[in-house]
C-alpha positions in Angstrom: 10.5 20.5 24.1 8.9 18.6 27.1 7.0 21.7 27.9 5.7 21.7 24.2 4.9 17.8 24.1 3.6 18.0 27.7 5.3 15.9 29.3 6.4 15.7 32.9 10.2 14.4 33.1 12.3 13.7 36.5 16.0 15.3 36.2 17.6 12.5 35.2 15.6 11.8 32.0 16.2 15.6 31.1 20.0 14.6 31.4 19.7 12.1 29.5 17.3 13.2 26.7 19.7 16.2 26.5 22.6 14.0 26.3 21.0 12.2 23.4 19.6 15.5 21.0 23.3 16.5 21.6 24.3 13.5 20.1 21.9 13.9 17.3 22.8 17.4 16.4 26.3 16.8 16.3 25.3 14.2 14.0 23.8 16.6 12.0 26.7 19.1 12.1 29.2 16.3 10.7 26.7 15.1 7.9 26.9 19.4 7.0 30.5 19.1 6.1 30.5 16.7 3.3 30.7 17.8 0.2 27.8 16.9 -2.3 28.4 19.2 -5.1 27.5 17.1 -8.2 25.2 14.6 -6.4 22.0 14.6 -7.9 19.3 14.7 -5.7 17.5 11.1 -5.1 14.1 10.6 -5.9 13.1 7.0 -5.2 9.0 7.9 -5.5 9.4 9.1 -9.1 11.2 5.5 -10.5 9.9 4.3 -13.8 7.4 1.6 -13.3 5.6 1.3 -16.0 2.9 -1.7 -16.1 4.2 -2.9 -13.2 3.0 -0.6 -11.2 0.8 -0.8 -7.8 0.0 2.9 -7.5 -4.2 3.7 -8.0 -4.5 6.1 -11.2 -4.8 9.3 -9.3 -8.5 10.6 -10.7 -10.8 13.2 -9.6 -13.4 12.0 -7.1 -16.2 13.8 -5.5 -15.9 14.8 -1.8 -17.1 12.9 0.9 -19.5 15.7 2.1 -20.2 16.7 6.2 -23.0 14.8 6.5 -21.8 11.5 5.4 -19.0 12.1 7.0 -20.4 13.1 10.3 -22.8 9.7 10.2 -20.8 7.6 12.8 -19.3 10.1 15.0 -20.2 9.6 18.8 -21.1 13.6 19.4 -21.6 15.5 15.9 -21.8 19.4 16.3 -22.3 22.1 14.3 -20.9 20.0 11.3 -17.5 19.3 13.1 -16.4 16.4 15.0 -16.7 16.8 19.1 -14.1 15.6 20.9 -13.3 15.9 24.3 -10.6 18.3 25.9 -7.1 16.4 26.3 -5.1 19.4 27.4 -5.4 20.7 30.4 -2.9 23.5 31.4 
């Protein structure tokens, strides 16, 4: 997973990182063995707010468009944003 996030770790933060995803994933095996037949899946996002609440009303809008969005970027190309190369292998 270093390798993949590119990052450079001494031997002893291997050890340790690996110490800590084994942790984790035994973690994860205990939370597998407990029975949840007939618990009802929870859904906190879709509580009843009614006038109360905060959300916008979700309503069509039209898109933003290249162009406008492209106005401010430091190096605009092709319509796409330029950005400079961050991984090197």
């Amino acid at each position: 997973m270093a390798d993949l996030a590119n990052l450079q770790l001494t031997d002893a933060e291997v050890v340790k990182l690996q110490a800590d995803l084994n942790g984790i994933l035994e973690h994860m095996d205990k939370l597998k063995e407990i029975d949840t037949t007939g618990v009802e899946p929870m859904a906190q996002v879709l509580f009843d707010a009614g006038e109360t609440a905060t959300l916008r009303a979700d309503t069509p809008q039209p898109p933003l468009g290249s162009q406008i969005a492209l106005a401010n970027a430091p190096q605009p190309g092709a319509g796409y944003f330029k950005v400079p190369r961050i991984i090197e292998r």
